[in-house]
N, C-alpha and C positions, 0 to 999 in steps of 0.2 A: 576831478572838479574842473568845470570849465570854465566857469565864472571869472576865476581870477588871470589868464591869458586875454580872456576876451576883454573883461575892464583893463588889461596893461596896452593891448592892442588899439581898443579905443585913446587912449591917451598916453600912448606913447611918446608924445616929443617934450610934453610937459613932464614925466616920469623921469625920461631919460637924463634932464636938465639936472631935476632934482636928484637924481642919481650920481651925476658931476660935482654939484656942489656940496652933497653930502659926505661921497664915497660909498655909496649904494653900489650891489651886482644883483641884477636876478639872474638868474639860473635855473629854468624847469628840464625834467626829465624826460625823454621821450614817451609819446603814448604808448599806453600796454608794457610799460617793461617798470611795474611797480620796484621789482630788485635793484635798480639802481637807487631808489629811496630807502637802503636797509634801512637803516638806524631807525626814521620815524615808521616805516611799515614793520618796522620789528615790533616796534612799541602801540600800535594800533591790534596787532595782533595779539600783544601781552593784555591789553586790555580786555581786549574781547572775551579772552578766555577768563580771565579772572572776573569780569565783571557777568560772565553765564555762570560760576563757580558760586559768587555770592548770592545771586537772587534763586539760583537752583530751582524748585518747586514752587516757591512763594509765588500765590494768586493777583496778581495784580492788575489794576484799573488802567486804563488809557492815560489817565490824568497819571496816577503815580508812576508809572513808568517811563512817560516824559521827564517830571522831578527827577527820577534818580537818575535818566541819562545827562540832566543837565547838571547834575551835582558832578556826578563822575566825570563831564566834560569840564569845569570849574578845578577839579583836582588836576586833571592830566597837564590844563592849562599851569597852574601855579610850579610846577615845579622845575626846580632848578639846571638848566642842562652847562650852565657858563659863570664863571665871575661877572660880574658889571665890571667892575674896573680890577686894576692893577694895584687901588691903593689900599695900603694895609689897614687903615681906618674904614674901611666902607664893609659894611658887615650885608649888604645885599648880593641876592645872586640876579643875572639874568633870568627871566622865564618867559613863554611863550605869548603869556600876558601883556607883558611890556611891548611884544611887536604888535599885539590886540589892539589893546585900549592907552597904552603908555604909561602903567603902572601897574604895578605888582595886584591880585585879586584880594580883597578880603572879605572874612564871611565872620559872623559874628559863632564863637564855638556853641557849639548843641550840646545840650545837658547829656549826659551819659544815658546812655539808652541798654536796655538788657542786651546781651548776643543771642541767647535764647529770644529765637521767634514767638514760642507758643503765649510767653509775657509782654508782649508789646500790645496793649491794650487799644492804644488808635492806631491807623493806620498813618499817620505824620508819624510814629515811634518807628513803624515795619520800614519804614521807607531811611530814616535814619538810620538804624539797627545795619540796615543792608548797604549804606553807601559806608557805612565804618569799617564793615567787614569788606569792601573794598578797598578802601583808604589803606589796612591795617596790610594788607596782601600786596599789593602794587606798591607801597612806599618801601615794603623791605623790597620787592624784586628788582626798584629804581636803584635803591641804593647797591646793591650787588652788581647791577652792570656798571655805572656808573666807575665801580673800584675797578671789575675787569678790562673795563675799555683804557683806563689808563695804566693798567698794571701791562698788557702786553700791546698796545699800539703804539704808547708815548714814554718809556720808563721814565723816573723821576725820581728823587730822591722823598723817603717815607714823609710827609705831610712838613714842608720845608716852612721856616718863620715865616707867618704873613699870608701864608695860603689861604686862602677861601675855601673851608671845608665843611660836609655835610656831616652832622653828628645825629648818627639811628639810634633813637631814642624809644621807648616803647610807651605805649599808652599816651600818646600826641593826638591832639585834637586834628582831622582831615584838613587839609589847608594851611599846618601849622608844621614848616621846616624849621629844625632847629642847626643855624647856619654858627659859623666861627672862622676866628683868627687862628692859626698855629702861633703860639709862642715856644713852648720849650717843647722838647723832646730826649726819652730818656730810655737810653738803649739798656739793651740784656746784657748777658754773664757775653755771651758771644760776638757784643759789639754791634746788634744789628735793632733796631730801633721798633720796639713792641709798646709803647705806650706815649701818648703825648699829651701837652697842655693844650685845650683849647679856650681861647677868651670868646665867650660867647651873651647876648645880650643881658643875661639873667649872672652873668658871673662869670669863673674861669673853673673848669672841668677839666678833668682828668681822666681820659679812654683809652683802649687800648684801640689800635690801627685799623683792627679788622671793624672796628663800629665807626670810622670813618673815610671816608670817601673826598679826594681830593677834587675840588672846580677848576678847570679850564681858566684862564685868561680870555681866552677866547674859544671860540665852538669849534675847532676843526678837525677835532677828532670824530 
């Protein structure tokens, strides 16, 4: 993308300023060498493939095929890669969103649509039907790197009071992360810590470790 060099370029001394006064850095990668972008070229690629997975054969129009890549672009947008803050009361996470438009995306939830293609009677159903089956695929695959990347880049102790965690829920509407607090934590016969409390907006739940994924403070993992 060129776009965004060339508008930093043109306005560079006003960016820069505001870069001082904020504590802004930009940072691009050099041309042609996408591998120093893993992390986001990882995650364009995971997309790719899951989102040619869910539309598979399905016939589709110019028009609808625009919808679902905007839908799927609205998903990939919304979710979580950081804490917003450090305080234990803030049940928000950072998302990609927030550097978009300056606030989290919302989408009003879509009625339950069949997963069987051959009953989706309009084509607004086929188009739903296929952006959930993306939704339902990429949000477990977030959520598994997510646990990887801090389980062997950053260790940590298992979801510490106050953490900002992601809770894999099933059957969650697309666009709809269900975030929380750690408050208790409640180890094995062994001493090592397989289930915890989370306080989360609807209440406080009870999961075991592997269906939560800790947030960043910050993105530098």
């Amino acid at each position: 993308m060129r776009e965004l060099p060339e508008a930093f370029l043109a306005q560079k001394e006003e960016i820069l300023q505001y870069d001082a006064d904020e504590g802004f850095i930009f940072a691009f990668i050099p041309p042609r060498v996408p591998h120093f972008g893993g992390l986001w070229e990882e995650a364009v690629k995971s997309a790719k493939h899951l989102l040619v997975r869910a539309v598979g054969n399905a016939l589709l129009t110019a028009e609808e095929i625009t919808t679902l890549l905007i839908e799927v672009e609205a998903v990939l947008n919304s979710r979580p890669p950081a804490a917003l803050s450090n305080d234990p009361n803030d049940g928000e996470a950072l998302t990609p969103a927030h550097l978009l438009i300056g606030c989290p995306l919302r989408a009003l939830s879509p009625e339950k649509v069949p997963d069987n293609r051959s009953r989706c009677l309009e084509r607004w159903q086929l188009v739903c039907s296929l952006k959930q089956q993306f939704w339902c695929a990429w949000s477990k695959s977030y959520h598994l790197k997510l646990q990887q990347r801090n389980k062997w880049v950053h260790p940590q102790p298992n979801v510490p009071p106050g953490q900002l965690v992601v809770v894999h829920e099933g059957n969650v509407p697309p666009q709809q992360w269900v975030l929380g607090r750690g408050t208790a934590t409640i180890p094995g016969a062994d001493g090592k810590i397989r289930v915890a409390d989370i306080a989360t907006r609807s209440g406080e739940v009870r999961r075991p470790i592997h269906k939560l994924a800790v947030l960043p403070v910050d993105n530098k993992n």
